[in-house]
MMTF fields as JSON, N, C-alpha, C and O atoms, coordinates in Angstrom:
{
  "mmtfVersion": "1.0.0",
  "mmtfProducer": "UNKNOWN",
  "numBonds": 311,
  "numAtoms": 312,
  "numGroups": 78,
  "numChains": 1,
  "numModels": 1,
  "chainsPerModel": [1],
  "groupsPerChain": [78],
  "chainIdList": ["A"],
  "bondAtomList": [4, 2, 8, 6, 12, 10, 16, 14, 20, 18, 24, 22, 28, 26, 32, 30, 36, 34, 40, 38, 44, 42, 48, 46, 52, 50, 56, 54, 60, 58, 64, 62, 68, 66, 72, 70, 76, 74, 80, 78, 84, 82, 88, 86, 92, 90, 96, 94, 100, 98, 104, 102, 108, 106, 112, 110, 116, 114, 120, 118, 124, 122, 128, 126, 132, 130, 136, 134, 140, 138, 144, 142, 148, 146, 152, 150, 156, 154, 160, 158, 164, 162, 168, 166, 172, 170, 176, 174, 180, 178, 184, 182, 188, 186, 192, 190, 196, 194, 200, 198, 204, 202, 208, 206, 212, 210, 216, 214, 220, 218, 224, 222, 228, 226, 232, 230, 236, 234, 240, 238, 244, 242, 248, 246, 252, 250, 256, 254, 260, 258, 264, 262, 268, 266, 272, 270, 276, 274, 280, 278, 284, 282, 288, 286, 292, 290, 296, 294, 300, 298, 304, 302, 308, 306],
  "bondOrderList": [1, 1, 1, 1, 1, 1, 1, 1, 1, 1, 1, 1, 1, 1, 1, 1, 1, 1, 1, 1, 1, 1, 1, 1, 1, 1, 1, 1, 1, 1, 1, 1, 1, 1, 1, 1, 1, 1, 1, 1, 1, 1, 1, 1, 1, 1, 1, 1, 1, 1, 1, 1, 1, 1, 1, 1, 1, 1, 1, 1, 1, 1, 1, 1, 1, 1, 1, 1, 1, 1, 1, 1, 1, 1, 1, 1, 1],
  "groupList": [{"groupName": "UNK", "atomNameList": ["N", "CA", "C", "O"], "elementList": ["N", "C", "C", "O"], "formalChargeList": [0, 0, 0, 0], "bondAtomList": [1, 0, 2, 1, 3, 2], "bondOrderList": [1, 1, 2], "singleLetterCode": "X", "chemCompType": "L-PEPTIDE LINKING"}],
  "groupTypeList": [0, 0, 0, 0, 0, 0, 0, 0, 0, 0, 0, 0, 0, 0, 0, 0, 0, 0, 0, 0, 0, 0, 0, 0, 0, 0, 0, 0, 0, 0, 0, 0, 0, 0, 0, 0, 0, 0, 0, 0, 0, 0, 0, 0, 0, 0, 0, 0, 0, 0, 0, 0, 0, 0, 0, 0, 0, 0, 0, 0, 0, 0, 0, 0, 0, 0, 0, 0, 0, 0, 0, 0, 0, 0, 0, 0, 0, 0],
  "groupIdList": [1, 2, 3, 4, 5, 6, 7, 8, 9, 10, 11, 12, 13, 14, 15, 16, 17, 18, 19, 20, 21, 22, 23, 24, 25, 26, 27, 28, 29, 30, 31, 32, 33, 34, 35, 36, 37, 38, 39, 40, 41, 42, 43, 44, 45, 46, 47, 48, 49, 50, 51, 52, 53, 54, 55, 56, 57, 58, 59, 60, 61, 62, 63, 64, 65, 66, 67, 68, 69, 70, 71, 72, 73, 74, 75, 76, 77, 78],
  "secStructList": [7, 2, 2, 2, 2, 2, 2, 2, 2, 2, 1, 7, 4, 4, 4, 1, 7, 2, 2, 2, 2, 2, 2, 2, 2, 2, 2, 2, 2, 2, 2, 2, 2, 1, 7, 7, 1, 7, 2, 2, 2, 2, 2, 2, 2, 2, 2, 2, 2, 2, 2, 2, 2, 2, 2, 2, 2, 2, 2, 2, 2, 2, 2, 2, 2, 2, 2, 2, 2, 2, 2, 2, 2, 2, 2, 2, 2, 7],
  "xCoordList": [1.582, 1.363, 2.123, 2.339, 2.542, 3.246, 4.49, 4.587, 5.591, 6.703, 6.289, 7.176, 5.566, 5.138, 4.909, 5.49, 3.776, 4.135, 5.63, 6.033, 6.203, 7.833, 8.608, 9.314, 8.397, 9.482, 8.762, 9.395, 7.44, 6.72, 6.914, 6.229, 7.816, 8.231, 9.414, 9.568, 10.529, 11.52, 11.588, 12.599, 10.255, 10.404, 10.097, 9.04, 10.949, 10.886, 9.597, 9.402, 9.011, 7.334, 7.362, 6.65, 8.314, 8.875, 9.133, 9.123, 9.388, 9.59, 8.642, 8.854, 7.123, 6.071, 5.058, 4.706, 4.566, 3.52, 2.101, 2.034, 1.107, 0.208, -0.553, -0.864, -0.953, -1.256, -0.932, -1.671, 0.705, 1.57, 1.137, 0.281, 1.487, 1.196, -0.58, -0.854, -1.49, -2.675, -2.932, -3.226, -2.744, -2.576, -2.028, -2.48, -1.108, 0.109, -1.214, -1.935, -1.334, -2.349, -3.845, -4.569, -4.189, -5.366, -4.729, -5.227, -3.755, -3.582, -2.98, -3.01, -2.58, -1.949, -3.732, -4.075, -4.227, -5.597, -6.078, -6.16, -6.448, -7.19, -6.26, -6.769, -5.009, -3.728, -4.449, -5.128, -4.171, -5.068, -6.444, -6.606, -7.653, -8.599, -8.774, -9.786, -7.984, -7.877, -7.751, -8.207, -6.857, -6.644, -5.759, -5.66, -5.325, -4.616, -3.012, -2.483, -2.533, -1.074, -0.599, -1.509, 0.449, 0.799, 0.456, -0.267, 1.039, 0.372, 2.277, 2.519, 2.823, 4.404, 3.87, 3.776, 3.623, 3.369, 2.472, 2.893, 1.152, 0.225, 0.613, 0.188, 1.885, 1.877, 3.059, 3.264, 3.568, 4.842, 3.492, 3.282, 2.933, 1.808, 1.26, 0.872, 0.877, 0.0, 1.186, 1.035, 1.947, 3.083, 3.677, 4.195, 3.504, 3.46, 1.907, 2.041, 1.059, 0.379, 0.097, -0.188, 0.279, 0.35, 1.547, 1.417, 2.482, 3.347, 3.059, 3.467, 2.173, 1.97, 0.667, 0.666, -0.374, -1.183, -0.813, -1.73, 0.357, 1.17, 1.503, 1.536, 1.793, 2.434, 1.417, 1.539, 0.463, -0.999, -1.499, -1.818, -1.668, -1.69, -0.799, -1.265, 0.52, 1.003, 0.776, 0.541, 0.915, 0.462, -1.06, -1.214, -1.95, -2.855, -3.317, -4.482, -2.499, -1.861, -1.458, -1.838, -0.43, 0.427, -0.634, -0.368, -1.642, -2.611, -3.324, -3.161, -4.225, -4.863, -3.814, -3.92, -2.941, -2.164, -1.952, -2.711, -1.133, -1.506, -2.522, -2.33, -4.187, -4.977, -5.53, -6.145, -5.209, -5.338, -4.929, -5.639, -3.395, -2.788, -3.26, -3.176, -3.662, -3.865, -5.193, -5.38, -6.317, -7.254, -6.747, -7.74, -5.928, -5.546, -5.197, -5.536, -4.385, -3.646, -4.452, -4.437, -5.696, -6.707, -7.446, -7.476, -7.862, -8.901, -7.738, -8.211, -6.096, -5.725, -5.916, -6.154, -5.764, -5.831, -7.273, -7.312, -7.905, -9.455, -9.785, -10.909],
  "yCoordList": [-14.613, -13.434, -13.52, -12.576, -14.921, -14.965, -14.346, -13.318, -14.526, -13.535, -11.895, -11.13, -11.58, -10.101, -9.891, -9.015, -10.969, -10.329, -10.347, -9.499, -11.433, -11.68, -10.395, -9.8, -10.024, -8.767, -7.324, -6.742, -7.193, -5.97, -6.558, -5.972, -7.697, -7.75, -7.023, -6.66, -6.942, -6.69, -5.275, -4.717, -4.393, -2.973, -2.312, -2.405, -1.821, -1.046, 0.371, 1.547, -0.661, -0.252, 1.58, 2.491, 1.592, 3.06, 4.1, 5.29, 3.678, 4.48, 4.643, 5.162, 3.931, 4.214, 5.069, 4.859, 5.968, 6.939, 6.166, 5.006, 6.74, 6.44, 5.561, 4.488, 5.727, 6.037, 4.392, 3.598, 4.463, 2.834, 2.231, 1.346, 2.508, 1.09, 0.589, -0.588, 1.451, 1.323, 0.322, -0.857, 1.089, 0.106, -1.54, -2.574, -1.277, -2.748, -3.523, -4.387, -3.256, -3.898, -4.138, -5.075, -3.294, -4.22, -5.283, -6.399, -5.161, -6.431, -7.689, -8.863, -7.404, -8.358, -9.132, -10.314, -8.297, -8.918, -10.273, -11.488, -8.867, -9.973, -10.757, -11.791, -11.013, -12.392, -13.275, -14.223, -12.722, -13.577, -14.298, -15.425, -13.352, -14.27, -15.074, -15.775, -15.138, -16.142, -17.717, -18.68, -17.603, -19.121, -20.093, -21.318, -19.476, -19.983, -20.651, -21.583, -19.83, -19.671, -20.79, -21.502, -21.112, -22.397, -21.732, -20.739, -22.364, -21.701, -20.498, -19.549, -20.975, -20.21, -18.778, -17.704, -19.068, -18.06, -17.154, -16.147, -17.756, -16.906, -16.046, -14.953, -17.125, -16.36, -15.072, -14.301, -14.952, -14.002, -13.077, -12.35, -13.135, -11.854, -11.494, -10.334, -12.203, -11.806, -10.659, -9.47, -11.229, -10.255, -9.031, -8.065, -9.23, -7.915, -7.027, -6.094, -7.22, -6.779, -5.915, -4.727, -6.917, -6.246, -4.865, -4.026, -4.791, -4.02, -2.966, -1.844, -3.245, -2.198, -1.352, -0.15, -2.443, -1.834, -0.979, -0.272, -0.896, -0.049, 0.976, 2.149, 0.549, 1.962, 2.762, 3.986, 2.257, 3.407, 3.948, 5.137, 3.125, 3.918, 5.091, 5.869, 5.057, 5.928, 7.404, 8.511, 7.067, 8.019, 8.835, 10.056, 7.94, 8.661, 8.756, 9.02, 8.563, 9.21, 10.989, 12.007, 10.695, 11.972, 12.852, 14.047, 12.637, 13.493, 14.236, 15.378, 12.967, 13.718, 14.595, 15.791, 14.378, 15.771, 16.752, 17.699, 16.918, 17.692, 18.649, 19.851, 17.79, 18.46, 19.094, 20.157, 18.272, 18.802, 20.116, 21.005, 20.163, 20.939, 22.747, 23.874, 22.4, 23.735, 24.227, 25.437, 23.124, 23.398, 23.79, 24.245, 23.858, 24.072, 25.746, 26.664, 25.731, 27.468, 27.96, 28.881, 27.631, 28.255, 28.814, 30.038, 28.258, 28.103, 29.759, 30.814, 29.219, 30.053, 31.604, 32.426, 31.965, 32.545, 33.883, 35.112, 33.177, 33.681, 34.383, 34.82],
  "zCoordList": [-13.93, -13.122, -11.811, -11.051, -11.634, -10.025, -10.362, -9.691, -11.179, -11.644, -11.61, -11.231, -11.82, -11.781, -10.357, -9.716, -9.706, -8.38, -7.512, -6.715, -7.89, -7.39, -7.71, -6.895, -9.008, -9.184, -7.851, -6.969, -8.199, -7.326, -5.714, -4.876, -5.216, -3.977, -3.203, -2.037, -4.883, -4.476, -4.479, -4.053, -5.079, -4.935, -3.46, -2.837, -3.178, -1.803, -1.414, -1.721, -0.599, -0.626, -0.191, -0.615, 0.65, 1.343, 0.279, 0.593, -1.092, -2.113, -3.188, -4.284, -2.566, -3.787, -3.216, -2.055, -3.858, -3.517, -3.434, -3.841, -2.968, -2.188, -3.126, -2.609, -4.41, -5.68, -6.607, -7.189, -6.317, -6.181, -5.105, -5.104, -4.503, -3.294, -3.217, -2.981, -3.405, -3.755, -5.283, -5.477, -5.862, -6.977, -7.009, -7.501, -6.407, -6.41, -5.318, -5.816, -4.386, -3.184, -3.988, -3.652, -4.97, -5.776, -6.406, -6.259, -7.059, -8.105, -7.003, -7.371, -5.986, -5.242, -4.316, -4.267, -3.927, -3.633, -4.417, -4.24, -5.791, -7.072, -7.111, -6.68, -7.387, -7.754, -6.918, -7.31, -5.09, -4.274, -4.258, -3.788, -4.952, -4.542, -6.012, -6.001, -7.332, -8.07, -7.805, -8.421, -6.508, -5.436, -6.878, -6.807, -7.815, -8.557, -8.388, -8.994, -7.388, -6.425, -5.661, -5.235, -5.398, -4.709, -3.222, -3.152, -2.015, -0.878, -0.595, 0.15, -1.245, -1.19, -1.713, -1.12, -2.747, -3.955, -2.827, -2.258, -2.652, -1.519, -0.397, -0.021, 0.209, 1.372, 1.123, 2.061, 0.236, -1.008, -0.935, 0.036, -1.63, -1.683, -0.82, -0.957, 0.578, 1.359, 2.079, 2.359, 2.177, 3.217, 2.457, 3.018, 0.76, -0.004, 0.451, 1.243, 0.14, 0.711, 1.982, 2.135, 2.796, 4.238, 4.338, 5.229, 3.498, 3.619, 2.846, 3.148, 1.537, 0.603, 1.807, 2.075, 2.376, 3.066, 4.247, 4.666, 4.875, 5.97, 5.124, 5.495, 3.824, 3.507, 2.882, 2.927, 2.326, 2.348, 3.349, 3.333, 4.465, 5.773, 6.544, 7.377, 6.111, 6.531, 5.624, 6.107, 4.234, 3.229, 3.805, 3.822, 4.191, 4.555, 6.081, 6.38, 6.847, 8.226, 8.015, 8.594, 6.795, 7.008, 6.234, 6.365, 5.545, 4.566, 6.133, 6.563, 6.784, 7.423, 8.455, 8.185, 9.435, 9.691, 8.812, 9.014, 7.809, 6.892, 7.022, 7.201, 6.877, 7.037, 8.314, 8.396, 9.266, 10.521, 10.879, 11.349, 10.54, 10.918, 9.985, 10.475, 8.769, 8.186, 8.841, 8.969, 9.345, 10.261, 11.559, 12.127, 12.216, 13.21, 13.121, 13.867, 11.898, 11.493, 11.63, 12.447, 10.884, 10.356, 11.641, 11.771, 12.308, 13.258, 14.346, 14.77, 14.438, 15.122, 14.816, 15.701, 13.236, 12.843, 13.019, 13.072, 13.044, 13.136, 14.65, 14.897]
}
């Protein structure tokens, strides 16, 4: 499973939807709390992680503006 996470390192986190990077950040967790991993291997995932986890955050950064903002129309509107 450490090859699987090695290849999902080299995918460019900026190009997976909210949906991917969510996903990829469970299996990179669970890989983690298996404690099966050398501490190389570990720290390869932890920093996938952290990056998949920025990029869910921004995904749902830009949701809530999104939503803000049609609340905002809305509200002008009225």
């Amino acid at each position: 499973m450490a090859n699987d996470a090695k290849s999902d390192t080299s995918t460019d986190a900026s190009a997976l939807s909210y949906e991917q990077a969510r996903d990829e950040l469970v299996r990179v967790v669970s890989e983690l709390e298996q404690g099966s991993l050398t501490l190389e291997q570990s720290l390869a995932l932890w920093e996938r992680g952290e990056v998949l986890a920025s990029r869910c955050e921004e995904w749902l950064l830009g949701a809530k503006a999104r939503l803000d903002a049609v609340r905002n129309s809305a509200a002008a509107a009225e």
